[in-house]
PyMOL Python script that loads the backbone (N, CA, C, O; Angstrom):
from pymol import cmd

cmd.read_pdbstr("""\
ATOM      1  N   UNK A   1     -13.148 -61.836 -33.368  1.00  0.00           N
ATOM      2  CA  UNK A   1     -12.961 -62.060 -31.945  1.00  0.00           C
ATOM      3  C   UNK A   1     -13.663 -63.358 -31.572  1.00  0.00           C
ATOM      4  O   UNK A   1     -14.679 -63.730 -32.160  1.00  0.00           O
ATOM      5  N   UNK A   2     -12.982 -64.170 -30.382  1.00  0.00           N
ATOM      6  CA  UNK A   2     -13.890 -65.553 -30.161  1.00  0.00           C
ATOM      7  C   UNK A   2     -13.869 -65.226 -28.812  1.00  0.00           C
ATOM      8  O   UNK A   2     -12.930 -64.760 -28.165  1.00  0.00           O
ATOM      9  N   UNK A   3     -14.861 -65.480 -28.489  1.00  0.00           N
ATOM     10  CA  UNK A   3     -15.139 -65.696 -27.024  1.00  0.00           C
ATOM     11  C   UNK A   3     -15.742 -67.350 -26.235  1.00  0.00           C
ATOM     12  O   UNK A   3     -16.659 -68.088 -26.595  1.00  0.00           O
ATOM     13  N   UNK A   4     -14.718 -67.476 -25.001  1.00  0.00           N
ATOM     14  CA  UNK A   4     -14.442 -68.848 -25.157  1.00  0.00           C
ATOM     15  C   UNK A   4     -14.979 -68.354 -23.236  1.00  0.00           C
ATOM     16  O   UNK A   4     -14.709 -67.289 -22.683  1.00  0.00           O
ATOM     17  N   UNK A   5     -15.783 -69.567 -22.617  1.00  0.00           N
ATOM     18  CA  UNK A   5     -16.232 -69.607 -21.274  1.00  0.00           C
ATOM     19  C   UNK A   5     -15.071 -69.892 -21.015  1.00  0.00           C
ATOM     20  O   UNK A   5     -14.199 -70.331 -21.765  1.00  0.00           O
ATOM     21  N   UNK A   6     -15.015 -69.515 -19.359  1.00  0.00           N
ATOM     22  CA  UNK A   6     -13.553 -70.196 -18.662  1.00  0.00           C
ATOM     23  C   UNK A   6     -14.109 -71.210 -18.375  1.00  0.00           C
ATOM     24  O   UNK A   6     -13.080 -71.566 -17.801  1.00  0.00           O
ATOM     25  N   UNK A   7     -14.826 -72.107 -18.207  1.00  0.00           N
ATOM     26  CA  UNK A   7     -15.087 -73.852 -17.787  1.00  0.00           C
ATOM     27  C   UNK A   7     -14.971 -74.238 -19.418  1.00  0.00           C
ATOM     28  O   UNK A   7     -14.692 -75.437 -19.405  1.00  0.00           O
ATOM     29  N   UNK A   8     -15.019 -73.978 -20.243  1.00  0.00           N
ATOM     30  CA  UNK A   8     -15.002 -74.286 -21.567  1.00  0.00           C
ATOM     31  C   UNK A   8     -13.202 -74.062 -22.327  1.00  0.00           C
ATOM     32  O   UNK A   8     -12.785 -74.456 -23.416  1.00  0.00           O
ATOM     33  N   UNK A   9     -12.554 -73.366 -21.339  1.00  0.00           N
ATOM     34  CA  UNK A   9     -11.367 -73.276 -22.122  1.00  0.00           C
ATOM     35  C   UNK A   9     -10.353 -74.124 -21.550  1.00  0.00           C
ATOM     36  O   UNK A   9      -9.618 -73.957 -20.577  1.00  0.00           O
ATOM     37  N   UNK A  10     -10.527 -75.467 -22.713  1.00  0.00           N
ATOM     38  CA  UNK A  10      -9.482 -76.723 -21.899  1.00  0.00           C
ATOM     39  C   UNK A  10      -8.481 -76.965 -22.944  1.00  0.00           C
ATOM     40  O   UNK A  10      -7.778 -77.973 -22.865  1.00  0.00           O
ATOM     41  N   UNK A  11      -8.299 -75.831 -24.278  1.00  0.00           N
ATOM     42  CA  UNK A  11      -7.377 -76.325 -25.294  1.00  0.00           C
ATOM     43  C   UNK A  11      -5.991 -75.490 -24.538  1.00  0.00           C
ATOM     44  O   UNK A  11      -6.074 -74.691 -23.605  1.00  0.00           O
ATOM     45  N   UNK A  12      -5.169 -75.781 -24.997  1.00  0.00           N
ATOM     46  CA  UNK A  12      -3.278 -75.222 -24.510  1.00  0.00           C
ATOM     47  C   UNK A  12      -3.453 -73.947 -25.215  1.00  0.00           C
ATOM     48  O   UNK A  12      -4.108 -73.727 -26.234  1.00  0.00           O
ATOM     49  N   UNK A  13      -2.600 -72.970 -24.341  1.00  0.00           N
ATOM     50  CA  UNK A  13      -2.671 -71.595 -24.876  1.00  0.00           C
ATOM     51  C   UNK A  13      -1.885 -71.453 -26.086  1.00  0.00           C
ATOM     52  O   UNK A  13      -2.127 -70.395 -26.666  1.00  0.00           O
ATOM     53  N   UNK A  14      -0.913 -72.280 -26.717  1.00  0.00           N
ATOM     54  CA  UNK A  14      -0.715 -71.997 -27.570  1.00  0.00           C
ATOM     55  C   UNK A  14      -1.873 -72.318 -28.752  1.00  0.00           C
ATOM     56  O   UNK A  14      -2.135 -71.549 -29.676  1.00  0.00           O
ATOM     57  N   UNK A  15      -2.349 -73.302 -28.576  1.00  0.00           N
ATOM     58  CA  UNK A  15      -3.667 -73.336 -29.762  1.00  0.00           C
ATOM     59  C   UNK A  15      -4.213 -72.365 -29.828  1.00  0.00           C
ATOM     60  O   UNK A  15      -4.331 -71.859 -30.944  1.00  0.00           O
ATOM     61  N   UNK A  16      -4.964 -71.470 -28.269  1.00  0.00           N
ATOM     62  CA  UNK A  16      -5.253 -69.971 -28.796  1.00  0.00           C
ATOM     63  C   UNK A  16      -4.595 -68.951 -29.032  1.00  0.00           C
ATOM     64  O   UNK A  16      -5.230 -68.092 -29.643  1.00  0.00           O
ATOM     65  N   UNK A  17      -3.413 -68.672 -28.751  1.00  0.00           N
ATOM     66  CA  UNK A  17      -2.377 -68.086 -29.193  1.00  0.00           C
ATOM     67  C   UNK A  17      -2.698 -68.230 -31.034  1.00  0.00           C
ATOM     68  O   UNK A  17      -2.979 -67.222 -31.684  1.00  0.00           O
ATOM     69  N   UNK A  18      -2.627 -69.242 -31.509  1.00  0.00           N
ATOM     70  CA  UNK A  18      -2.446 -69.792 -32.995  1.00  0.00           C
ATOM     71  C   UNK A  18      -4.106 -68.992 -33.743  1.00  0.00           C
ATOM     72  O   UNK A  18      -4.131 -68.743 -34.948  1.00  0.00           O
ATOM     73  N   UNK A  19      -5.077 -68.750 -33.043  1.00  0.00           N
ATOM     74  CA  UNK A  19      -6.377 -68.444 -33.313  1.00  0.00           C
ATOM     75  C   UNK A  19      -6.301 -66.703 -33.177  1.00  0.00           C
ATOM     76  O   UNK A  19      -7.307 -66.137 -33.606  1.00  0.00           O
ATOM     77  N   UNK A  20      -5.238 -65.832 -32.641  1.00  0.00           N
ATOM     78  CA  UNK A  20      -5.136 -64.297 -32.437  1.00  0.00           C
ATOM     79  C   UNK A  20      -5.226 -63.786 -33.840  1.00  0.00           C
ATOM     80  O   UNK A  20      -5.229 -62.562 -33.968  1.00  0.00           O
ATOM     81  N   UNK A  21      -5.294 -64.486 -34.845  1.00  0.00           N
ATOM     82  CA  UNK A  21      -4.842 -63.759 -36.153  1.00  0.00           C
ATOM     83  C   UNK A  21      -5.955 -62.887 -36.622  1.00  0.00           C
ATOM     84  O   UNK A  21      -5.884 -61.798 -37.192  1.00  0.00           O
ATOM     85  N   UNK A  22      -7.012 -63.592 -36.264  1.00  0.00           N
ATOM     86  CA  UNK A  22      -8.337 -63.117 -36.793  1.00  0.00           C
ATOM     87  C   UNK A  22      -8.698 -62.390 -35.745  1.00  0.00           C
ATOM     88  O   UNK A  22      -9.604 -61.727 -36.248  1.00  0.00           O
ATOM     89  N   UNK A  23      -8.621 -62.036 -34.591  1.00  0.00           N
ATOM     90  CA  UNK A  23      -8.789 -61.402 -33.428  1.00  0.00           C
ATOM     91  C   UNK A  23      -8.791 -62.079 -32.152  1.00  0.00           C
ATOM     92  O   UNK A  23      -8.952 -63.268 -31.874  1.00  0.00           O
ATOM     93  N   UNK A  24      -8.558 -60.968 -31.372  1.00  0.00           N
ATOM     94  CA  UNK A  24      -8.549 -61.396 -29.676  1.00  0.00           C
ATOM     95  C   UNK A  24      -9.215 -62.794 -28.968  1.00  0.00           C
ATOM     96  O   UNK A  24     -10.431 -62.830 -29.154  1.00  0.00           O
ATOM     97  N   UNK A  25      -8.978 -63.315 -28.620  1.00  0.00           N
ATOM     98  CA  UNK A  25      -9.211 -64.484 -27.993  1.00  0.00           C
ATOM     99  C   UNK A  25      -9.919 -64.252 -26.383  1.00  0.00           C
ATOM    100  O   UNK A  25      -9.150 -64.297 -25.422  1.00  0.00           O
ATOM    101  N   UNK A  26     -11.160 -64.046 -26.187  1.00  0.00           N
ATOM    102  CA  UNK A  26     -11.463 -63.458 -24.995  1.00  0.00           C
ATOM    103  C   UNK A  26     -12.148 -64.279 -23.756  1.00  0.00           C
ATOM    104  O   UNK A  26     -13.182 -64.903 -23.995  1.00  0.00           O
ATOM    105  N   UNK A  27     -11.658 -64.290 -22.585  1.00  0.00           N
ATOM    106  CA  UNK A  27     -12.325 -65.927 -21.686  1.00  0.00           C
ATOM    107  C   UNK A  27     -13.064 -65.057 -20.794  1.00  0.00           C
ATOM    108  O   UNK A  27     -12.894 -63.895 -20.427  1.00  0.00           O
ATOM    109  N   UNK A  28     -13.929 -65.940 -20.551  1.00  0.00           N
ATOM    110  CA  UNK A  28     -15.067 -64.806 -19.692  1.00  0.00           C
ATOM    111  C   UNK A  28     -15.552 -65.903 -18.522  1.00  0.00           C
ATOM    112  O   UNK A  28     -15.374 -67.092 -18.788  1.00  0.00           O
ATOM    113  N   UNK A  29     -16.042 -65.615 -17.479  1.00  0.00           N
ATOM    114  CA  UNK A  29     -16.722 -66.204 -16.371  1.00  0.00           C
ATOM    115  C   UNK A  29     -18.386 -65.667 -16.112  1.00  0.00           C
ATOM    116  O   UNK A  29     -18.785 -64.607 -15.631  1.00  0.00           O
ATOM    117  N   UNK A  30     -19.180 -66.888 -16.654  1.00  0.00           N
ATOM    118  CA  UNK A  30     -19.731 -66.462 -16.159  1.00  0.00           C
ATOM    119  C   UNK A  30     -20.884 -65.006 -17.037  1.00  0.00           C
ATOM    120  O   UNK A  30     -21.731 -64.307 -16.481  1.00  0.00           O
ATOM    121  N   UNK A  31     -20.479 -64.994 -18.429  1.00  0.00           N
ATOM    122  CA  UNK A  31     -20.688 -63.840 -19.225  1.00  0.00           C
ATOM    123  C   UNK A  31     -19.748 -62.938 -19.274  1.00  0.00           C
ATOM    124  O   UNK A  31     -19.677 -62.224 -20.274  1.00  0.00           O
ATOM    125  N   UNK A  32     -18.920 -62.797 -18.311  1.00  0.00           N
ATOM    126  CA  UNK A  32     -18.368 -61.262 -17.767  1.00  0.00           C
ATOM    127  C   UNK A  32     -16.935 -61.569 -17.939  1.00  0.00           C
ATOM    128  O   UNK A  32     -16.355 -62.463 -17.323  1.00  0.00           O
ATOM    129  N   UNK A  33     -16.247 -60.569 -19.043  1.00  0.00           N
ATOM    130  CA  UNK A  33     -14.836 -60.839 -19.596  1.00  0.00           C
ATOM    131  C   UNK A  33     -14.039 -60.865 -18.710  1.00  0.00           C
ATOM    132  O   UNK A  33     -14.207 -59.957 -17.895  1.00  0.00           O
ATOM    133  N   UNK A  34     -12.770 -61.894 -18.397  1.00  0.00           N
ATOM    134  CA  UNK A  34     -12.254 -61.782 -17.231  1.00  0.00           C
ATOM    135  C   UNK A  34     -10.405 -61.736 -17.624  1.00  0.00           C
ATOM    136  O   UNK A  34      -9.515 -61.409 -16.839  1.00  0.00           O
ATOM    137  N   UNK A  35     -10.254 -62.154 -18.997  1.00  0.00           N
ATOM    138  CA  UNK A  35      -8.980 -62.103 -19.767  1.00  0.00           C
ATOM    139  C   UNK A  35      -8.884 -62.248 -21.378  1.00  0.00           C
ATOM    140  O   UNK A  35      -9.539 -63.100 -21.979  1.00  0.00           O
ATOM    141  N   UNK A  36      -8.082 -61.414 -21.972  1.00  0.00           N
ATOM    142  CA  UNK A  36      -8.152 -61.840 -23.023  1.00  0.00           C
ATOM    143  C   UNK A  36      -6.962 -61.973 -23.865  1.00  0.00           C
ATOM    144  O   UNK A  36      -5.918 -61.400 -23.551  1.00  0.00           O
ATOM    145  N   UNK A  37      -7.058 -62.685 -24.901  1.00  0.00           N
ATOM    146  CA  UNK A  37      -5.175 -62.773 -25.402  1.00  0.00           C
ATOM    147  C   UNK A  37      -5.833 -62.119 -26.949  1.00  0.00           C
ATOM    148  O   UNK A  37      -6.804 -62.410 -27.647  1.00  0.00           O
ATOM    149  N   UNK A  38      -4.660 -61.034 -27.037  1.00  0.00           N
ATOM    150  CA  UNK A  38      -4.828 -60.123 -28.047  1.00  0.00           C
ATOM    151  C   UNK A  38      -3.741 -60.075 -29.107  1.00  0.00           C
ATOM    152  O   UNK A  38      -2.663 -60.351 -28.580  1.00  0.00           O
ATOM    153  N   UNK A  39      -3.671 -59.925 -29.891  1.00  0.00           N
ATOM    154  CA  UNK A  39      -2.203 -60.042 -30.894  1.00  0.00           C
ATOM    155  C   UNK A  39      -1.415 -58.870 -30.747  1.00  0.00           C
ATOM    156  O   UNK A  39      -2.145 -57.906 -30.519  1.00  0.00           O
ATOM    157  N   UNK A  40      -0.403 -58.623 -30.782  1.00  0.00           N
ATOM    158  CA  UNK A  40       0.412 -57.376 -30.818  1.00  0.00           C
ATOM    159  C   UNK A  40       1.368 -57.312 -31.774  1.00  0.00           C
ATOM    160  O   UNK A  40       2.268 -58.110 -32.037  1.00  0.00           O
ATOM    161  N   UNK A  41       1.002 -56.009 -32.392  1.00  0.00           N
ATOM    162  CA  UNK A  41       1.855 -55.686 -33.675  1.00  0.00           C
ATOM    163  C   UNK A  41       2.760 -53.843 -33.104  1.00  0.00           C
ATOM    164  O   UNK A  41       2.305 -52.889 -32.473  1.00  0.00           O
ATOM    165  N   UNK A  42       3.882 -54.055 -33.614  1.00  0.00           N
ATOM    166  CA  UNK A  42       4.433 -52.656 -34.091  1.00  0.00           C
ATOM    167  C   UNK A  42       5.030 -52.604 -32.025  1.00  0.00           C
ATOM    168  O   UNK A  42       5.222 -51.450 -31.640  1.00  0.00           O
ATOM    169  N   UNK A  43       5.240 -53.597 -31.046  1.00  0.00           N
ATOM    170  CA  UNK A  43       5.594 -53.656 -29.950  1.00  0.00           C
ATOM    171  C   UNK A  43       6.647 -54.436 -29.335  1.00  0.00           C
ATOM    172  O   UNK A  43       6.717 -55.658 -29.464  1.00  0.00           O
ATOM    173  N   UNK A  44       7.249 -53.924 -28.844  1.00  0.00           N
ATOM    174  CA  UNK A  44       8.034 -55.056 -28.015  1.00  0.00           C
ATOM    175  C   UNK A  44       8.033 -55.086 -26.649  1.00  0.00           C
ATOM    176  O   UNK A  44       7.476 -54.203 -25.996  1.00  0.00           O
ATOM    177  N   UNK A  45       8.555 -55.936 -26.192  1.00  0.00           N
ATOM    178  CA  UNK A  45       7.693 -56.643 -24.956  1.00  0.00           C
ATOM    179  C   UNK A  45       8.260 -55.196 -23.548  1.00  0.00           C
ATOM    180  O   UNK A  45       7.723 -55.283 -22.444  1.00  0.00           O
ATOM    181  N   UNK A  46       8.975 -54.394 -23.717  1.00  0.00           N
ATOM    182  CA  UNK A  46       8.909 -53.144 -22.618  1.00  0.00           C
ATOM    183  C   UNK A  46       8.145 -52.615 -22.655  1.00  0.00           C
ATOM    184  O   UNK A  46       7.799 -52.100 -21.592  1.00  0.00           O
ATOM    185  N   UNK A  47       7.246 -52.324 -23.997  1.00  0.00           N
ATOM    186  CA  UNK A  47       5.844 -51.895 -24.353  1.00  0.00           C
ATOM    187  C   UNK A  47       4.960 -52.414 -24.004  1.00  0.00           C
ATOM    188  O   UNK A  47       4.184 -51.762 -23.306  1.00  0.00           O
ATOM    189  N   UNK A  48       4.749 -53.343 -24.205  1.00  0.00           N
ATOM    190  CA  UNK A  48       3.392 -54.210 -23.542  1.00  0.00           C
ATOM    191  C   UNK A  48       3.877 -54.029 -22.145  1.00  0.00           C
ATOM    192  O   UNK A  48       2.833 -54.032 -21.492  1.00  0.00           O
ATOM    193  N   UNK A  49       4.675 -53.903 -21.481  1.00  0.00           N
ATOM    194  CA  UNK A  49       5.158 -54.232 -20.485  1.00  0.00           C
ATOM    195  C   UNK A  49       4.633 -52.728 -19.399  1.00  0.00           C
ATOM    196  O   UNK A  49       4.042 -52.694 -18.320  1.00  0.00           O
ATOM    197  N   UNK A  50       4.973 -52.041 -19.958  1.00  0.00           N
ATOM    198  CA  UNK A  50       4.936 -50.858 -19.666  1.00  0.00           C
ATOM    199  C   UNK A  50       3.167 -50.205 -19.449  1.00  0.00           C
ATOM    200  O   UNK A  50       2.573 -49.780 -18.457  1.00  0.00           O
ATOM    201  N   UNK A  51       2.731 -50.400 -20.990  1.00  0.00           N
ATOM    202  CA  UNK A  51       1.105 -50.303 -21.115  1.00  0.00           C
ATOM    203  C   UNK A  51       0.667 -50.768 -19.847  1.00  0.00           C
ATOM    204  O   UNK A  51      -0.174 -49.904 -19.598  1.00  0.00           O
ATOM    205  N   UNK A  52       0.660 -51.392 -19.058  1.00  0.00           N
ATOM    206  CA  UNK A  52       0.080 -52.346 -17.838  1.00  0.00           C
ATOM    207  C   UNK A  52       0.478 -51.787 -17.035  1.00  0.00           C
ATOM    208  O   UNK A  52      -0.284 -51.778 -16.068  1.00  0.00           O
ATOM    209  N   UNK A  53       1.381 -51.244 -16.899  1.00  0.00           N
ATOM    210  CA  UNK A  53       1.782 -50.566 -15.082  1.00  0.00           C
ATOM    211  C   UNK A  53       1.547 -49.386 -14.810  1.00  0.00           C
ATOM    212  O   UNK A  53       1.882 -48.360 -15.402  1.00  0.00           O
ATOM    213  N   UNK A  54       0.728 -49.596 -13.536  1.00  0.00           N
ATOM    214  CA  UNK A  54      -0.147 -48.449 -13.292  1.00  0.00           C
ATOM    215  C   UNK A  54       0.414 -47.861 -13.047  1.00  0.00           C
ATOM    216  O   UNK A  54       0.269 -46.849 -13.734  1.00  0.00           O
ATOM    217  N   UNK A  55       1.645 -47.712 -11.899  1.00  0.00           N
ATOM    218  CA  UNK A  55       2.392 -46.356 -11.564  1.00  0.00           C
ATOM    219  C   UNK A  55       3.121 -45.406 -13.126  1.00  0.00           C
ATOM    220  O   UNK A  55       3.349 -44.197 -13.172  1.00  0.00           O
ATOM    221  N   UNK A  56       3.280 -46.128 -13.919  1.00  0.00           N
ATOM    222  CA  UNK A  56       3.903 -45.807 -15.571  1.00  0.00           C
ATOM    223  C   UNK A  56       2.814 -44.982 -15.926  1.00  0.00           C
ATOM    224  O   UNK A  56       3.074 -43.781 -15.990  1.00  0.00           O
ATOM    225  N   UNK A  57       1.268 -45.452 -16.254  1.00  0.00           N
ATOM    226  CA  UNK A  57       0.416 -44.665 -16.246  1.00  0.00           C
ATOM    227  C   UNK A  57      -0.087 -43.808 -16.004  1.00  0.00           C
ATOM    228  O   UNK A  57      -0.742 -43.055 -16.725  1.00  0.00           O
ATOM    229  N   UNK A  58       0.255 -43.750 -14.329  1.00  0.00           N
ATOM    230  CA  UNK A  58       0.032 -42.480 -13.810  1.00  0.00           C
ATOM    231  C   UNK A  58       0.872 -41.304 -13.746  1.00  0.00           C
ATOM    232  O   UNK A  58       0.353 -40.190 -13.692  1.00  0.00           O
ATOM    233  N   UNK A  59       2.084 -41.453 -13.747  1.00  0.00           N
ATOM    234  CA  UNK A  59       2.736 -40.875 -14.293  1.00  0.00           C
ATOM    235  C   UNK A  59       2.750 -39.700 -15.619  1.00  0.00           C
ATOM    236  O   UNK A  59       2.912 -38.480 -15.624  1.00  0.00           O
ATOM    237  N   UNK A  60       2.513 -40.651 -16.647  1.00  0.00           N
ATOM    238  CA  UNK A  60       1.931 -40.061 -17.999  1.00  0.00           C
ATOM    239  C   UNK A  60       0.491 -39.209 -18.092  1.00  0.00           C
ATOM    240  O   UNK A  60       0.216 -38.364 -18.944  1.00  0.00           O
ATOM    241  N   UNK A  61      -0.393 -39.682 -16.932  1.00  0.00           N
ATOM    242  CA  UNK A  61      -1.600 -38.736 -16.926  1.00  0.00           C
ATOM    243  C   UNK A  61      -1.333 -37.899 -15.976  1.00  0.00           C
ATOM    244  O   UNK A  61      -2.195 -37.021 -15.968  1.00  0.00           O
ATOM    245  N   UNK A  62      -0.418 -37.724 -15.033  1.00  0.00           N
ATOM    246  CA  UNK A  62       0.216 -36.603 -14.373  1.00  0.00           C
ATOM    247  C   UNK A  62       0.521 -35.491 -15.314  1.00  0.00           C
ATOM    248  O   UNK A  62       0.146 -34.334 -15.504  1.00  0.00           O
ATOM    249  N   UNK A  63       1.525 -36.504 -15.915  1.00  0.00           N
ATOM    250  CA  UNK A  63       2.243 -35.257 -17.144  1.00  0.00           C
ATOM    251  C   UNK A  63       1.151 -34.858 -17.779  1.00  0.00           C
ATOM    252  O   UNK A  63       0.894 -33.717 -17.395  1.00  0.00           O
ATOM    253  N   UNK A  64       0.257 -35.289 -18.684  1.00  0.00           N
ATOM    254  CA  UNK A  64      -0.791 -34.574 -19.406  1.00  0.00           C
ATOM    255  C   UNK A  64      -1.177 -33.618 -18.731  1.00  0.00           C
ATOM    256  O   UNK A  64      -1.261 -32.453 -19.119  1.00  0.00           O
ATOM    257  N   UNK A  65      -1.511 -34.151 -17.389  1.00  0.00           N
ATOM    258  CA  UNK A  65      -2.402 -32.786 -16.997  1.00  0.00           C
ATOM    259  C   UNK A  65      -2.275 -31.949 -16.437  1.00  0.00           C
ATOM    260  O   UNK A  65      -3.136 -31.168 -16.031  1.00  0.00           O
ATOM    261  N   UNK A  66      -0.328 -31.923 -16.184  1.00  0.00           N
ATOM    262  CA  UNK A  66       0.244 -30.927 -16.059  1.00  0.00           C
ATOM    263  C   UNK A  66       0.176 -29.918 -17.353  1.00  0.00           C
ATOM    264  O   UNK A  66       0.109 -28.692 -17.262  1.00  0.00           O
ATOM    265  N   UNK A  67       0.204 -30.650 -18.543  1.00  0.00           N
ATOM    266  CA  UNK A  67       0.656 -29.704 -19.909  1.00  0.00           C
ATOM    267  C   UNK A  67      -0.942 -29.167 -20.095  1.00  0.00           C
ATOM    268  O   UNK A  67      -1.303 -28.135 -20.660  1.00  0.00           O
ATOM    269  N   UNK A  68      -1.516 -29.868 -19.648  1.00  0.00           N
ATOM    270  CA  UNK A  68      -2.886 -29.078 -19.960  1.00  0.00           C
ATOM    271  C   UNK A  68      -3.425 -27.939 -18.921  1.00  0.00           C
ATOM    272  O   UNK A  68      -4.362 -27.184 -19.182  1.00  0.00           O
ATOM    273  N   UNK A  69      -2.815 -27.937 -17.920  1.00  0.00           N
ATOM    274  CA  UNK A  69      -3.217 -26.810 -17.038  1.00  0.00           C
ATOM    275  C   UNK A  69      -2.302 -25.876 -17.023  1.00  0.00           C
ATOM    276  O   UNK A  69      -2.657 -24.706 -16.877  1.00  0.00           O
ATOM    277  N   UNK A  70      -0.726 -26.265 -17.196  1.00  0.00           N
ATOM    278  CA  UNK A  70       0.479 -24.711 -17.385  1.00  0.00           C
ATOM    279  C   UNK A  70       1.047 -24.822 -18.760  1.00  0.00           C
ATOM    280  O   UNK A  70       1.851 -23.988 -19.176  1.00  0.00           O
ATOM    281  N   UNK A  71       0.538 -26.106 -19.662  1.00  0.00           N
ATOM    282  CA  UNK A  71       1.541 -25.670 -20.844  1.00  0.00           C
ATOM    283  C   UNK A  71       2.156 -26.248 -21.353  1.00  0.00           C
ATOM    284  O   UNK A  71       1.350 -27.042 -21.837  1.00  0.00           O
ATOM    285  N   UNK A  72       3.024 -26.522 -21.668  1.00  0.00           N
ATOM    286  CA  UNK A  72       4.180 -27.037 -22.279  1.00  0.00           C
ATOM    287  C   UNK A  72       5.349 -26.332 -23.496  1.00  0.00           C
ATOM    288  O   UNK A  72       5.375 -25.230 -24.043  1.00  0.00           O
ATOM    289  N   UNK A  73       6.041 -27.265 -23.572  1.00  0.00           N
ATOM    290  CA  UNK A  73       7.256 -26.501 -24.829  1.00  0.00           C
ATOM    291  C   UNK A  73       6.515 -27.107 -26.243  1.00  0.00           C
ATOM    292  O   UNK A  73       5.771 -28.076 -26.092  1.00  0.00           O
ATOM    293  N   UNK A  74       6.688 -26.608 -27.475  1.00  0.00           N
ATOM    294  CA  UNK A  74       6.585 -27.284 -28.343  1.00  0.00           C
ATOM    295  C   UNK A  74       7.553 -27.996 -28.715  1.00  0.00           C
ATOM    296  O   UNK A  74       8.483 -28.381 -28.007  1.00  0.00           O
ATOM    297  N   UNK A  75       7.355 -28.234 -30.005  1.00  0.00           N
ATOM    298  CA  UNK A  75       9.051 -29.020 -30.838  1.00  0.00           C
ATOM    299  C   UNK A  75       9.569 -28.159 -30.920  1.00  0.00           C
ATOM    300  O   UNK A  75      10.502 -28.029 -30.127  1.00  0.00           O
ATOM    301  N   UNK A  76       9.317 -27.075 -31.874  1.00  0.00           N
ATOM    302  CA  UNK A  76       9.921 -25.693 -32.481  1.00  0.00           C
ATOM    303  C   UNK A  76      10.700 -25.086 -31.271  1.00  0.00           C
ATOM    304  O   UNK A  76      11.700 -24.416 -31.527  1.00  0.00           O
ATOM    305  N   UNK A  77      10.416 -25.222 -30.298  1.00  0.00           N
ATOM    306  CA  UNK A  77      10.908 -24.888 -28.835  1.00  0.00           C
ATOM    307  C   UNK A  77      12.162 -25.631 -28.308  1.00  0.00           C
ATOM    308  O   UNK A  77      13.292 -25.227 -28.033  1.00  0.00           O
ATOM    309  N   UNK A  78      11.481 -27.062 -28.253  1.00  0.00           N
ATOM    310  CA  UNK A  78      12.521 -28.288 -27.897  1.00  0.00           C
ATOM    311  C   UNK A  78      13.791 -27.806 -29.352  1.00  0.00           C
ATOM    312  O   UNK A  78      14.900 -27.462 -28.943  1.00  0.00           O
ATOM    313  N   UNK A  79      13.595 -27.804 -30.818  1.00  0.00           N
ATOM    314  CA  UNK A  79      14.855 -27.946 -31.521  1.00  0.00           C
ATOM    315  C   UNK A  79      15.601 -26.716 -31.423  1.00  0.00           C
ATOM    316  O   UNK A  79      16.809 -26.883 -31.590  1.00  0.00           O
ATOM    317  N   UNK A  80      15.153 -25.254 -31.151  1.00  0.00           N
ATOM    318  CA  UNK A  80      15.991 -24.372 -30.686  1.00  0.00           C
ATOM    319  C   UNK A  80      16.860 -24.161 -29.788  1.00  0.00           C
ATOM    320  O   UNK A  80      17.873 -23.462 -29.785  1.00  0.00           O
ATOM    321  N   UNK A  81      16.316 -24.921 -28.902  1.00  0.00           N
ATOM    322  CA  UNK A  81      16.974 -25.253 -27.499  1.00  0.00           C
ATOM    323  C   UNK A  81      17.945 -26.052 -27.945  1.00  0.00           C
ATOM    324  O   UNK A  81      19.106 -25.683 -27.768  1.00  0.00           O
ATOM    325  N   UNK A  82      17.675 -27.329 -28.625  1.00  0.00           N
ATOM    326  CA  UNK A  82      18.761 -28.151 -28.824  1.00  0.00           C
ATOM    327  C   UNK A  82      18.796 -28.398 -30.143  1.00  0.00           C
ATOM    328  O   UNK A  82      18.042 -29.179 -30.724  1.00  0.00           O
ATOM    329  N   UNK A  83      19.633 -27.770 -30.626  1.00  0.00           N
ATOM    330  CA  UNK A  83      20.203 -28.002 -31.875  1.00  0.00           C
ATOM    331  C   UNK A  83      20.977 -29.286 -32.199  1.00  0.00           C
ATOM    332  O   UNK A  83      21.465 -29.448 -33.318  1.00  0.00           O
TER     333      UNK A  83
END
""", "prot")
cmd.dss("prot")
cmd.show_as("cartoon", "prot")
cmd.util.cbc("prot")
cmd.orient("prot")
């Protein structure tokens, strides 16, 4: 991981883009992390896309904690149902 000041980060993002290999590229203000460019493997961009939006999120921790307070189906459940 490199950690680069934001008054200190005057190279083009693709140069740090080119530096993600070895890890995250992280700009901070001030000490205090304020962005960071991370590499992404095994994603495509509705994914990353998605990861970030909060209403998407909340959503999904809705659902959890619906299945954790009444339940849910299993698979064995889901493939009987649908064959």
């Amino acid at each position: 991981m490199k950690v680069v000041e934001k008054q200190d980060a005057t190279r083009t993002l693709a140069e740090y883009a080119a530096e993600i290999r070895g890890g995250a590229v992280v700009v901070t203000d001030h000490g205090q992390p304020v962005a960071a460019l991370v590499p992404i493997e095994n994603a495509d961009l509705e994914t990353v896309t998605l990861s970030q939006n909060r209403q998407f999120l909340d959503l999904i921790e809705r659902s959890r904690s619906r299945v954790r307070t009444e339940g849910g189906v299993s698979s064995e459940e889901m493939r009987r149902r649908f064959p």
